[in-house]
C-alpha positions as a LaTeX table, in Angstrom:
\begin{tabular}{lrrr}
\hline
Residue & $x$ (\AA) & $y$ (\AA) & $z$ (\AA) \\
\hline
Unk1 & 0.00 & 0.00 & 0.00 \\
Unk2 & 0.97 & 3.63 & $-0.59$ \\
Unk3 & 0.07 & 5.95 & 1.98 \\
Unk4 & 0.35 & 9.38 & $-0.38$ \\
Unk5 & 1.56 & 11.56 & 1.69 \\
Unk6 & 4.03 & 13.28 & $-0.05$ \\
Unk7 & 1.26 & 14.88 & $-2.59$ \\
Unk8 & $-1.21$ & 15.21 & 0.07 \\
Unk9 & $-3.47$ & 12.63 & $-1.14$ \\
Unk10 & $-5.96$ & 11.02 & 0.67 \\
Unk11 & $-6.12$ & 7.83 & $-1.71$ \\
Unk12 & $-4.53$ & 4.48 & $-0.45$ \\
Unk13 & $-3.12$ & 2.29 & $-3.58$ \\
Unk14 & $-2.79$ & $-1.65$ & $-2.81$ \\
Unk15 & $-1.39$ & $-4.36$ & $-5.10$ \\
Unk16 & $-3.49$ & $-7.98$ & $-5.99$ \\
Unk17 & $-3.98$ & $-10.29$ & $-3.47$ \\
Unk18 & $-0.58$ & $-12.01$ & $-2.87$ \\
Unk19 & 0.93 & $-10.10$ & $-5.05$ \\
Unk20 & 4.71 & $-8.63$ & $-4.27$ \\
Unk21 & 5.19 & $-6.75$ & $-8.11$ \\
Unk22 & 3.41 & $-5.51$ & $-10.85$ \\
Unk23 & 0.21 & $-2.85$ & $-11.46$ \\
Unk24 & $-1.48$ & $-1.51$ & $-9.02$ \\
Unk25 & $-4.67$ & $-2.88$ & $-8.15$ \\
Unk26 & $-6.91$ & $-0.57$ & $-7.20$ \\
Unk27 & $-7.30$ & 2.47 & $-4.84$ \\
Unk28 & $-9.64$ & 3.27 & $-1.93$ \\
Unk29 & $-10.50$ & 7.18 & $-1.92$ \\
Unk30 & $-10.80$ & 7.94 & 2.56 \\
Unk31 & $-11.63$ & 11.73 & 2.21 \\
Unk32 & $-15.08$ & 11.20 & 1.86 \\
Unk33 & $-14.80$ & 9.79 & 4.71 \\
Unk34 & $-12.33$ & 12.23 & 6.63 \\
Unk35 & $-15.08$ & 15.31 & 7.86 \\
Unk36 & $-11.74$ & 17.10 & 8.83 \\
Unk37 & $-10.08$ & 17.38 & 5.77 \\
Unk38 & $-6.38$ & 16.10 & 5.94 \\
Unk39 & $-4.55$ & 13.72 & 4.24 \\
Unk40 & $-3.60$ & 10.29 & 4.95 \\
Unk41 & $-0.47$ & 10.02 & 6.93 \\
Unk42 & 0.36 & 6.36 & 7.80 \\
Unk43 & $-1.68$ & 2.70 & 7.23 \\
Unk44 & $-0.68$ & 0.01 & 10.13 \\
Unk45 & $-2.81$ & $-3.20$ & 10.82 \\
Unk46 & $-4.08$ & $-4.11$ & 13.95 \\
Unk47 & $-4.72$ & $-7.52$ & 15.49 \\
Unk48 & $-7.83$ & $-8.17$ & 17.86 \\
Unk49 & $-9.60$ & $-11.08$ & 19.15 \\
Unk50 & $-13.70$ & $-10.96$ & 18.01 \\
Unk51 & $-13.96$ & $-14.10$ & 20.30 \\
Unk52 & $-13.00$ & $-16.62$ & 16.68 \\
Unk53 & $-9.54$ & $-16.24$ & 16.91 \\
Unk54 & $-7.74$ & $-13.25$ & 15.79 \\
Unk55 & $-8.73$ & $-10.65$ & 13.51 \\
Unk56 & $-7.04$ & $-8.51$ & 11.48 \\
Unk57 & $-8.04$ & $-4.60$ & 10.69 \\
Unk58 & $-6.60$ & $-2.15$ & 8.52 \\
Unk59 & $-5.82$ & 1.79 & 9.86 \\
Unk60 & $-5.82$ & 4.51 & 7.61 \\
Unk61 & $-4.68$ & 7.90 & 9.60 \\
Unk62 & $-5.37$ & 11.12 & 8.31 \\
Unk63 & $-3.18$ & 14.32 & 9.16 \\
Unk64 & $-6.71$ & 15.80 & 11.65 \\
Unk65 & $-6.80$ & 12.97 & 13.40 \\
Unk66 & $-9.48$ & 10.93 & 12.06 \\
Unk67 & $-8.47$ & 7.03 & 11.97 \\
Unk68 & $-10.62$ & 4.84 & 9.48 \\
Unk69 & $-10.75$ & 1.51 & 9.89 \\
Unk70 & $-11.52$ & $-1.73$ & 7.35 \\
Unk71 & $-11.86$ & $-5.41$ & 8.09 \\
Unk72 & $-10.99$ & $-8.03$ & 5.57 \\
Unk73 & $-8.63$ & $-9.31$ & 2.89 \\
Unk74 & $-9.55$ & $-8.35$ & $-0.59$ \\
Unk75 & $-10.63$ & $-4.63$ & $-1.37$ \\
Unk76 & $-12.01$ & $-5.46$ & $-4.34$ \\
Unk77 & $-15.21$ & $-7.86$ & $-2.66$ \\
Unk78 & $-18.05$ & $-6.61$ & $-1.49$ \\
Unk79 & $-18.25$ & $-9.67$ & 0.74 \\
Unk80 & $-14.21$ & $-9.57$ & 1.74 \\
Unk81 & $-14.22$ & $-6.12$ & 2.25 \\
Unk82 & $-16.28$ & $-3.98$ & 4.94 \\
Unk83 & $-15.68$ & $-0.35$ & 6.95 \\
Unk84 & $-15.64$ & $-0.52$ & 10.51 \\
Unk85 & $-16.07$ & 2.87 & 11.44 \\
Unk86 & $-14.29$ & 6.78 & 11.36 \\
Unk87 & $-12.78$ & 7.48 & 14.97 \\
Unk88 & $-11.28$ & 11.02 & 16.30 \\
Unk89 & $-8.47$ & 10.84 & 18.20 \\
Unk90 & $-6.12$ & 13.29 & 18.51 \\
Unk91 & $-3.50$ & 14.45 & 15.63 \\
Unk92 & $-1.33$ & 12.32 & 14.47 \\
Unk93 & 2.79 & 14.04 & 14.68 \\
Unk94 & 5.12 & 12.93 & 11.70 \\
Unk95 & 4.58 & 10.28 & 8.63 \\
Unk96 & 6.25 & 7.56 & 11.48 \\
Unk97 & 3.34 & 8.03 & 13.68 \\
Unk98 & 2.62 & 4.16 & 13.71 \\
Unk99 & 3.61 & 1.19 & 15.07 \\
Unk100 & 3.42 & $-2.37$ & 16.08 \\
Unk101 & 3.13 & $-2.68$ & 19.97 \\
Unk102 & 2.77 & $-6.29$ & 20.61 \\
Unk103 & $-0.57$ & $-7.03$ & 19.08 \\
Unk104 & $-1.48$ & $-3.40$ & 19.44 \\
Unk105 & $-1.07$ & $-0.14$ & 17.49 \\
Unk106 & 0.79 & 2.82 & 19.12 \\
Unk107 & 0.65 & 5.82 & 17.26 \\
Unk108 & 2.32 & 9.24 & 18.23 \\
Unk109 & $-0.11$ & 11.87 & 18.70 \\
Unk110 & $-0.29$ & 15.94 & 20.02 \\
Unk111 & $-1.90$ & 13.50 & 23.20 \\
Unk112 & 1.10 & 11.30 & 23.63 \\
Unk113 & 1.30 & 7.92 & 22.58 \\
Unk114 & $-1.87$ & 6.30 & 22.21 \\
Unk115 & $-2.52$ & 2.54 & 22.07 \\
Unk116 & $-5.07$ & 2.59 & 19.77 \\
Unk117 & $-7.05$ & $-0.81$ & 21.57 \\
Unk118 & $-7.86$ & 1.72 & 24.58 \\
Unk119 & $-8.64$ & 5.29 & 22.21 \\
Unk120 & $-11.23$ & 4.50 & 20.24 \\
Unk121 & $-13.85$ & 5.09 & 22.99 \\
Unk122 & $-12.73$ & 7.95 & 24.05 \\
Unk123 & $-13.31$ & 11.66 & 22.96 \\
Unk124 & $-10.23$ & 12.98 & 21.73 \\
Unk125 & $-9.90$ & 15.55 & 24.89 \\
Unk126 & $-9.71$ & 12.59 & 27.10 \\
Unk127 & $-7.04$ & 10.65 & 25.04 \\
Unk128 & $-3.74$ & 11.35 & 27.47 \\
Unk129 & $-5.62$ & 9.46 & 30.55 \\
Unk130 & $-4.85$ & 6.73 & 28.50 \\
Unk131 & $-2.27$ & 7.43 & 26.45 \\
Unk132 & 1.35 & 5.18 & 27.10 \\
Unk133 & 3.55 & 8.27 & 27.98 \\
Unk134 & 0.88 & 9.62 & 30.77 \\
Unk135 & 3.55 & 9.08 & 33.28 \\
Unk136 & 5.45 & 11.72 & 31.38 \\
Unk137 & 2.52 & 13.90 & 30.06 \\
Unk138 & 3.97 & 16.89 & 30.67 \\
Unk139 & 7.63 & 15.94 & 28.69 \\
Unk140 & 5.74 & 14.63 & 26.57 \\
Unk141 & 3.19 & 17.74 & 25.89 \\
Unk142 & 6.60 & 20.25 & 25.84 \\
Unk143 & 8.07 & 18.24 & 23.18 \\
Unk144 & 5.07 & 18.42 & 20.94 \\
Unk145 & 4.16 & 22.37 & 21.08 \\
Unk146 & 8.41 & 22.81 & 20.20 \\
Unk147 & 9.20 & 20.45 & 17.70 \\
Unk148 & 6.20 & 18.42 & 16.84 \\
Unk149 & 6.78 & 19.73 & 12.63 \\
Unk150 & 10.60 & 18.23 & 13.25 \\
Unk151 & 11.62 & 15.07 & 11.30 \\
Unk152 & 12.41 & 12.19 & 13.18 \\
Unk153 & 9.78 & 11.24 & 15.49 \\
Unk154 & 9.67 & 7.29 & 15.85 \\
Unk155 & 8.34 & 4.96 & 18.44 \\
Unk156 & 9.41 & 1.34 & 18.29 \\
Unk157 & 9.93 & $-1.46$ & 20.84 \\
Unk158 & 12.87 & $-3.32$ & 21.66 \\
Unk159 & 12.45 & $-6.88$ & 22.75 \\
Unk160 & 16.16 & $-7.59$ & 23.74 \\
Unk161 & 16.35 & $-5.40$ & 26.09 \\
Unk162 & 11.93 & $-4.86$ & 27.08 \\
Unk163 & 11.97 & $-1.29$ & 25.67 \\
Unk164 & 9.95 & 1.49 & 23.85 \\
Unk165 & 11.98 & 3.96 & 22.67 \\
Unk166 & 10.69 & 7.13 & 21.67 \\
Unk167 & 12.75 & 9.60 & 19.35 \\
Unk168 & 11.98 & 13.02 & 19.97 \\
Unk169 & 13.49 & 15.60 & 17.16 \\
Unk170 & 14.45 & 18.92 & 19.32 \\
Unk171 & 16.65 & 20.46 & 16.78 \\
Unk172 & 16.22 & 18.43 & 13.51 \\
Unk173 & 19.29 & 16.96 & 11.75 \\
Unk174 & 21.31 & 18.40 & 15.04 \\
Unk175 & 20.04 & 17.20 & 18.57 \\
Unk176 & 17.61 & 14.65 & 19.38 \\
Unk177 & 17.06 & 12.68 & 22.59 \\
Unk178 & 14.89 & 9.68 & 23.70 \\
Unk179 & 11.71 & 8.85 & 25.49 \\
Unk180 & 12.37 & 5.13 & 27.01 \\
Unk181 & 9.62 & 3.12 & 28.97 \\
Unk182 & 10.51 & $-0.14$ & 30.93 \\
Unk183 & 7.87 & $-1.98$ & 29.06 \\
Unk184 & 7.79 & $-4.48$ & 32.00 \\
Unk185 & 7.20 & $-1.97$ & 34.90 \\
Unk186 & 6.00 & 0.82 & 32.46 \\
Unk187 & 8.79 & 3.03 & 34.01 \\
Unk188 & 10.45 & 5.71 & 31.91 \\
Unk189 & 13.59 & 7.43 & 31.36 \\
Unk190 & 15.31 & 9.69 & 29.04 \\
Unk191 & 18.54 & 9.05 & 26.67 \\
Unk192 & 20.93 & 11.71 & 25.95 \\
Unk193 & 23.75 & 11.31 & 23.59 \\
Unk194 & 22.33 & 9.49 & 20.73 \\
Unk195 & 22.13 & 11.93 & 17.97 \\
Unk196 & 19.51 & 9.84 & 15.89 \\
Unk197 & 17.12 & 10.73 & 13.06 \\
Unk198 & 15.85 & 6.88 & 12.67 \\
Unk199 & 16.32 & 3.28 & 14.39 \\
Unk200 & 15.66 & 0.08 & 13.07 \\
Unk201 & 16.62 & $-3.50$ & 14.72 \\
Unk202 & 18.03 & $-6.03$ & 12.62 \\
Unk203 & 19.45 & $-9.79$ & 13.94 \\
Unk204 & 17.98 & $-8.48$ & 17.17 \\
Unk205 & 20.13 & $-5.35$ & 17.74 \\
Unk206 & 19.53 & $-1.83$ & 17.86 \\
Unk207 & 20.62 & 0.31 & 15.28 \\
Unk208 & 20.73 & 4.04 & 14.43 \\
Unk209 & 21.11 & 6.53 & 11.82 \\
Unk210 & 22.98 & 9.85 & 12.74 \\
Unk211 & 22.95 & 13.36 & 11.62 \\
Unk212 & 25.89 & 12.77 & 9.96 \\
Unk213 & 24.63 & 9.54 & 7.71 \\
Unk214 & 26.70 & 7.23 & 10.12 \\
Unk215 & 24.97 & 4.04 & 11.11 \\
Unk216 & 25.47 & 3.23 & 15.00 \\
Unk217 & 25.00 & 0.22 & 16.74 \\
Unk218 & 23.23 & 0.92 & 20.16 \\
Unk219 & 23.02 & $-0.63$ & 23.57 \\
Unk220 & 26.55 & $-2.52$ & 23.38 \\
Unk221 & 28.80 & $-2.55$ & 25.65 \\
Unk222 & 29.23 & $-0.47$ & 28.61 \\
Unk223 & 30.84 & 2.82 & 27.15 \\
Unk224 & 29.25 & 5.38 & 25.24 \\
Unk225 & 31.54 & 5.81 & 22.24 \\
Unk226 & 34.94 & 5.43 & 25.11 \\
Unk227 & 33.06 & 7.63 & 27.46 \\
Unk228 & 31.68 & 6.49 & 30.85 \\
Unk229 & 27.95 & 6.41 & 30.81 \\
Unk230 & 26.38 & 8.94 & 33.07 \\
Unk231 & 22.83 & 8.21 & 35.05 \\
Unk232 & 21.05 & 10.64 & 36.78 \\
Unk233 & 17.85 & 10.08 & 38.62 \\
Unk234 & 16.12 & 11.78 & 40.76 \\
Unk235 & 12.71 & 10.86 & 42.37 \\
Unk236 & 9.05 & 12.41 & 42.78 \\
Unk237 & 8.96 & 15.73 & 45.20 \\
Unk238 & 7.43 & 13.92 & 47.85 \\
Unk239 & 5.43 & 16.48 & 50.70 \\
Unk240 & 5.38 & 12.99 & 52.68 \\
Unk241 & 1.44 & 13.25 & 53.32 \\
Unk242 & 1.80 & 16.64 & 55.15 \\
Unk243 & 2.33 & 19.77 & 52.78 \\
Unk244 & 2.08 & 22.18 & 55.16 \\
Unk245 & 4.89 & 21.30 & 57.44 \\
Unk246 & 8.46 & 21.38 & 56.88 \\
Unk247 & 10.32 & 18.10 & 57.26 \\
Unk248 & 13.81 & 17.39 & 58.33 \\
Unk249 & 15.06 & 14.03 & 56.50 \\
Unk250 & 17.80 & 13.25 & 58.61 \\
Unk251 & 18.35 & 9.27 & 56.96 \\
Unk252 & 18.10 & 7.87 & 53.76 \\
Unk253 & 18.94 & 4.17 & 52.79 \\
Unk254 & 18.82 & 2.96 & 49.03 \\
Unk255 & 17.64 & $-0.09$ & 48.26 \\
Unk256 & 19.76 & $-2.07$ & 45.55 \\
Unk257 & 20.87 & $-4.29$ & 43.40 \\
Unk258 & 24.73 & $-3.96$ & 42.26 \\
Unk259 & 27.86 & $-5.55$ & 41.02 \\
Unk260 & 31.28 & $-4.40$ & 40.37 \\
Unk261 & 32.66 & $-1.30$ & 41.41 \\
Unk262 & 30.03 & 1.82 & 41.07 \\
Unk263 & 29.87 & 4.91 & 42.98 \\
Unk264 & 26.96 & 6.17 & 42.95 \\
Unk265 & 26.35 & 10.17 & 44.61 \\
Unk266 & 23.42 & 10.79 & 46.65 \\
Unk267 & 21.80 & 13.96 & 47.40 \\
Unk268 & 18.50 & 15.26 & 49.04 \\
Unk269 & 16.85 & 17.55 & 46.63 \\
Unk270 & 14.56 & 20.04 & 49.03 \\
Unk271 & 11.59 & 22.55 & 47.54 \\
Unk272 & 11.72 & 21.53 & 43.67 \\
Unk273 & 14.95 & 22.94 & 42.84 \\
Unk274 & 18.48 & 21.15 & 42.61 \\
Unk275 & 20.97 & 21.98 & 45.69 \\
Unk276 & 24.10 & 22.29 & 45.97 \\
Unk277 & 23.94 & 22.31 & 49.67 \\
Unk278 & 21.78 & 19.05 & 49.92 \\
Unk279 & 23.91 & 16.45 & 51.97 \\
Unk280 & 26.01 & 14.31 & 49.42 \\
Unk281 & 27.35 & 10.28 & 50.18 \\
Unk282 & 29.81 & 8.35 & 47.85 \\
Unk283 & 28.99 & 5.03 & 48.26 \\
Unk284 & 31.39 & 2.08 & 47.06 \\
Unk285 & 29.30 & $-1.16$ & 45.83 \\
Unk286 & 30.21 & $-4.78$ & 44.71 \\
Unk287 & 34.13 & $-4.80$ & 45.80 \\
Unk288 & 37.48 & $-3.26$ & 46.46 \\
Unk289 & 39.24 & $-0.39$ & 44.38 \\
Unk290 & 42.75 & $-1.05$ & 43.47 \\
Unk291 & 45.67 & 1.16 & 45.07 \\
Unk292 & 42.69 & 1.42 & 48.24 \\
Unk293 & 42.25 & $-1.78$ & 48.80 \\
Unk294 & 43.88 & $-3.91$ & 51.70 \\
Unk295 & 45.27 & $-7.39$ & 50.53 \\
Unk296 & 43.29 & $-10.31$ & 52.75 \\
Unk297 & 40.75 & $-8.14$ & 54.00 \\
Unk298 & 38.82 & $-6.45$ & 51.11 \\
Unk299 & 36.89 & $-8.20$ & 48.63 \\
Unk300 & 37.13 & $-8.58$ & 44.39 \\
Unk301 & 34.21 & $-6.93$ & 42.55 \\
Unk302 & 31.69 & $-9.46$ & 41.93 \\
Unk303 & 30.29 & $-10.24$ & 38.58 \\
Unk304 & 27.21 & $-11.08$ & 40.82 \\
Unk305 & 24.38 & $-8.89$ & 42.02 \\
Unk306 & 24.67 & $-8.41$ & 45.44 \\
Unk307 & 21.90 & $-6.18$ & 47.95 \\
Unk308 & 23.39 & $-2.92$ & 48.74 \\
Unk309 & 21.04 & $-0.73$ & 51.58 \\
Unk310 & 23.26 & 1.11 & 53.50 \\
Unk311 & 21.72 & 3.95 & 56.00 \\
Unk312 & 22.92 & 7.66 & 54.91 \\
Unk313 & 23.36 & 10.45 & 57.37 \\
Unk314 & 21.13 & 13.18 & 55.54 \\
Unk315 & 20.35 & 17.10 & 56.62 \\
Unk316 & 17.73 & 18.37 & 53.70 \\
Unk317 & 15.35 & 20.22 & 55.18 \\
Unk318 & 11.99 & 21.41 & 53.08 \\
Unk319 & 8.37 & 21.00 & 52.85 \\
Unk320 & 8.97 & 18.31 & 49.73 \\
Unk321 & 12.17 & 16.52 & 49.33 \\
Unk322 & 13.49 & 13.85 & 46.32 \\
Unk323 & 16.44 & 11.57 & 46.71 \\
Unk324 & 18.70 & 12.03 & 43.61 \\
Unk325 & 21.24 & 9.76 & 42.45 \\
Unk326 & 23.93 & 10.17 & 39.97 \\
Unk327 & 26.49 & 7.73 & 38.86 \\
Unk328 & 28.87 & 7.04 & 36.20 \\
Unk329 & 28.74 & 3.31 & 34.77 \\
Unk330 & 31.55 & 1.93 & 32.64 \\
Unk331 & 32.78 & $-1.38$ & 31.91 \\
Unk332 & 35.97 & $-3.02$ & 34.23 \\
Unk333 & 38.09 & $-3.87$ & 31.65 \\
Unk334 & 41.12 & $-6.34$ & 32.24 \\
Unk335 & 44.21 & $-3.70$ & 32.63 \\
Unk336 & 47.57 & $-5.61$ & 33.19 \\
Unk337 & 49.27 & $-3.36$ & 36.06 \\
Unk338 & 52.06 & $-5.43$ & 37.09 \\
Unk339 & 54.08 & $-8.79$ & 37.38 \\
Unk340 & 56.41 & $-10.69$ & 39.76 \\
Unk341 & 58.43 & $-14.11$ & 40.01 \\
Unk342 & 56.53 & $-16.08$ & 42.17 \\
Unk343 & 58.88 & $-19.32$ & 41.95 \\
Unk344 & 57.19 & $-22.63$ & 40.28 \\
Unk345 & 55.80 & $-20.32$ & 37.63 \\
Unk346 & 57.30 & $-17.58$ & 35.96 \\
Unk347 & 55.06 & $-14.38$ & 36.38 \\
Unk348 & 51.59 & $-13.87$ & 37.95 \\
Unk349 & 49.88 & $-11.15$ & 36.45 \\
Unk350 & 47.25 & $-8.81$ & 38.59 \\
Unk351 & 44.19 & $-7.11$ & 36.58 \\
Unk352 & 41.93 & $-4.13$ & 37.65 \\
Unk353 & 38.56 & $-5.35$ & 38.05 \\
Unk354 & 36.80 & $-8.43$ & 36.02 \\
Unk355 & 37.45 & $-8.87$ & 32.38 \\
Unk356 & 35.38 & $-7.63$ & 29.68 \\
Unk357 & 32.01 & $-7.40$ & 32.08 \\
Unk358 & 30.26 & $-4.48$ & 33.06 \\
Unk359 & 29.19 & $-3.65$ & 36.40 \\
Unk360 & 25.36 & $-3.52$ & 37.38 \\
Unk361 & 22.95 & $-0.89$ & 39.02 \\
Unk362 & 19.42 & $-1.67$ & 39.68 \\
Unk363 & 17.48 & 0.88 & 42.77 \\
Unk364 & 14.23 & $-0.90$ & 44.14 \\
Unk365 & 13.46 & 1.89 & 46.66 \\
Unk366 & 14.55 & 4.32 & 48.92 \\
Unk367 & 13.76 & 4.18 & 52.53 \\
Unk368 & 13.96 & 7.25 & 54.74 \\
Unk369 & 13.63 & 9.07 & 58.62 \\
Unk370 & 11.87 & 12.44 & 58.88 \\
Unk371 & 11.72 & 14.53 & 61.46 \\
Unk372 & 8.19 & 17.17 & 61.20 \\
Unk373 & 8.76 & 20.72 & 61.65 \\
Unk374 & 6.26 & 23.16 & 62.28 \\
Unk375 & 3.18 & 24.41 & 59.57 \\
Unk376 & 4.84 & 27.58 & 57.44 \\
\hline
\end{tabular}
């Protein structure tokens, strides 16, 4: 099928059934059907179950936001060939506005991302109370009203890792960054550094294409292009079920995951802005550092993930306060540092760290003691 778009065109071309070359076999004309005007943007297909066994339906998207949608396999038949209906949502951003979501369609809207199984019966005005980036509505709303006419929106999912990755345009052909929800937990995050206009996976790995027509292979390894990666998070504002009083946090203990050598900062955010003066810890996770170290007491880093929860000495003081974390992540890499005679064989050499594996970071929760003020 041909969606048009380049002319404006609100016709959708499709070839003969099973048919991969040749004429064309028809067209279906959708602005009849389109009250809004538009064009048609993108087609995707969308897989329900009607109770027989799946079902397959066809999606034509128009550039106002009107979605039309067919049922059957042959165009040309009256009998194989029916309309389900014209739906409103909201408008559609960019031609790549569509795409697979397990059996579902996600398309990338001036409301977010909308699964398109939980849209229909809603009026447009109520589509982000469903929409996939509500957890980031307000990201997500910014990013639209600045650089919604941008090329290079795309939403796809990665299976290898249990991602959707959303590429938002900020500066097109310069600057873009990344939208990316834990589709497991539905948790989301943002990427920085990968300049991308498009992504595609192929042999199950993540690809990119960069401003400057390179093609880069993503998630691999544990450096980002020799660089240490940097994560920063920092949790909800909490006013700890009392907004009127102010709160002294006076401990806060992480709750995690780790292995290898990470050391991770830890700060108390206080009042919706970033501190300098919030209280600060360096912790050292999964093992010993080298030069630090004291031989027979401390421990390797561990290729294993071990619990890490120590309590923090903390001073914020505020009536809401967010734990932030920042830490720097890069691969151990074998490093030969020195060798000596040690008899029945002729050297023994001593590496930094484990070979070739990258070290961990995974933060369940934080835990923390608060001392209440008085009401200001």
């Amino acid at each position: 099928m041909s969606n048009g778009s380049g002319g404006g065109s609100t016709l959708a071309c499709f070839m003969p059934t099973d048919a991969i070359m040749g004429p064309i076999g028809g067209s279906i004309d959708l602005g009849a059907l389109w009250t809004k005007g538009g064009y048609l943007v993108a087609i995707g297909d969308w897989t329900v179950d009607g109770g027989n066994g799946p079902q397959d339906y066809v999606c034509f998207l128009s550039s106002r936001g009107q979605i039309t949608i067919y049922q059957g396999t042959d165009p040309t038949s009256s009998t194989g060939w029916s309309i389900v209906g014209t739906f409103d949502i909201a408008p559609p951003i960019s031609n790549r506005c569509l795409t697979r979501v397990g059996s579902d369609l996600g398309i990338i809207s001036q409301q977010g991302v909308l699964p398109i199984s939980q849209v229909l019966p809603f009026d447009p005005s109520a589509d982000r109370s469903v929409a996939i980036t509500a957890r980031i509505q307000n990201a997500m709303a910014q990013a639209s009203m600045t650089a919604s006419n941008n090329f290079g929106w795309q939403l796809l999912t990665y299976p290898q890792q249990q991602l959707t990755i959303l590429n938002v345009p900020i500066s097109e052909n310069s600057l873009q960054y990344q939208y990316v929800m834990n589709a497991l937990t539905g948790a989301w995050c943002r990427f920085t550094g990968w300049n991308a206009n498009c992504f595609e996976i192929v042999n199950d790995a993540l690809y990119f294409g960069g401003n400057d027509g390179t093609v880069n292979l993503a998630y691999d390894g544990g450096l980002d292009l020799g660089s240490p990666i940097p994560a920063n998070m920092q949790c909800a504002f909490n006013y700890f079920d009392d907004p009127g009083r102010t709160k002294r946090m006076t401990m806060a203990q992480p709750v995690m995951l780790a292995s290898g050598t990470i050391l991770p900062q830890i700060s108390i955010d206080e009042d919706f802005a970033t501190s300098t003066n919030a209280s600060t810890v360096t912790i050292l996770t999964g093992g010993a550092l080298w030069d630090t170290a004291e031989w027979d007491i401390d421990k390797w880093p561990s290729v294993t993930n071990t619990t890490v929860n120590p309590w923090l000495s903390t001073q914020a003081i505020g009536h809401a306060l967010a734990i932030h974390m920042v830490v720097n992540v890069s691969p151990q890499v074998s490093t030969n540092i020195g060798e000596f005679d040690i008899g029945v064989f002729d050297t023994a050499q001593f590496d930094q760290g484990v070979s070739g594996t990258a070290p961990t970071l995974q933060v369940n929760a934080f835990n923390t003691i608060l001392e209440l003020g008085g009401f200001l």
